[in-house]
N, C-alpha and C positions, 0 to 999 in steps of 0.2 A: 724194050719198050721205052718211049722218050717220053717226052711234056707231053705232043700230040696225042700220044697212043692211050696217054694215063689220063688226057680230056676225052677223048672219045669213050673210053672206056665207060668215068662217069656218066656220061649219056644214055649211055645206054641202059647201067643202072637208074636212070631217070627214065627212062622207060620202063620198067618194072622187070629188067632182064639180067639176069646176074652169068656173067658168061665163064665159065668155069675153066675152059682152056685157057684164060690166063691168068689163072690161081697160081702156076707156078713162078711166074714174072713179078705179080701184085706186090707181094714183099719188098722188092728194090725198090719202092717209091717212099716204102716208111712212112712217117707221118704225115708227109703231104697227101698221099692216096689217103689214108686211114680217117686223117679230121674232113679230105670232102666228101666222103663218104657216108660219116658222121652227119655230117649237114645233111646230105640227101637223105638220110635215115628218119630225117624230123620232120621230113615232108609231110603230108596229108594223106597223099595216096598210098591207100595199102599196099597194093604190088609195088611198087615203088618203096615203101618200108622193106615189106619180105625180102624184094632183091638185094637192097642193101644191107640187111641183116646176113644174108647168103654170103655177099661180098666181103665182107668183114670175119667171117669164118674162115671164108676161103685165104684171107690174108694168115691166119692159124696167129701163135703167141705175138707177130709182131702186133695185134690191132688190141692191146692190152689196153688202149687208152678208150676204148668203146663199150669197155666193162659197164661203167655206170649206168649209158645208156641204151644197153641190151639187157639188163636189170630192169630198168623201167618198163622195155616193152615186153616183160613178161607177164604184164598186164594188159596188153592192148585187146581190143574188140577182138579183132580178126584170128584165131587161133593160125590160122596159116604163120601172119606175124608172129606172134606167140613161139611158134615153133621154131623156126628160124632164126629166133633171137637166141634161144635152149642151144640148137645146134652149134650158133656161132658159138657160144660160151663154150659149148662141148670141145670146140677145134680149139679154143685160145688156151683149154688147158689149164694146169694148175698158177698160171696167171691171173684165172678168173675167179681166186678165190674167194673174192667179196658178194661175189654174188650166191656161195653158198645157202643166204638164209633165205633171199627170194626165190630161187632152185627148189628147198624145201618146201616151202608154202606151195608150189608150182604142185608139187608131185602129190600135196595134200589136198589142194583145192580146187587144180582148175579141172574144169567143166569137159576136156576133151581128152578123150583119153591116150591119143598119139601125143597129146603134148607133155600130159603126165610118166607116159613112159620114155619120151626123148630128154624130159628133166631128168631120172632116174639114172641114165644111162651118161649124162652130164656129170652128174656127182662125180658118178663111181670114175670118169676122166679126168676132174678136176683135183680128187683128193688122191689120185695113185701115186703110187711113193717111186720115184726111179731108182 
């Protein structure tokens, strides 16, 4: 995948579409895909959120730099988001170790219970010992 492929790509996660057949490509872009990503992430629109939390998963340890704010959105309105944000954490692995304490609160507090149980299952990928 080139410049072009990794602008369309964004697009389309601007659309609220996270396209998953090219989860295995997304890596090679490194931090260039990951910070616009980032940016689409902070958007307003929710599917537009959740895609990009998807997309950010799907990039797995390299999107360690979206830690912080997949941490935040594990407070957002939308549990869709919510979960999405859990899952990306879950791909990114024990990278995401910072978000262990929001994680926790996650699986104590929030209101949905797929989302408390895709925190739980975050952990226990976060803190596995290789």
């Amino acid at each position: 995948m080139g410049k072009k492929e990794m602008e369309n790509y964004i697009d389309r996660v601007k659309f609220g579409r996270s396209y998953r057949k090219y989860a295995k490509d997304l890596a090679k872009f490194g931090d260039g895909l990951v910070s616009d990503l980032i940016k689409v992430f902070k958007e307003s629109d929710e599917d537009v959120r959740r895609a990009a939390a998807s997309s950010l998963g799907d990039v797995g340890p390299d999107a360690r730099a979206a830690v912080p704010d997949l941490s935040v959105a594990l407070k957002d309105e939308h549990c869709e988001v919510r979960k999405a944000a859990v899952d990306a954490l879950r791909k990114i692995g024990p990278d995401a170790e910072a978000a262990v304490p929001a994680l926790i609160e996650v699986t104590n507090k929030d209101t949905d219970a797929d989302v408390r149980h895709a925190a739980d299952w975050a952990l226990m990928n976060i803190r596995r010992k290789e």
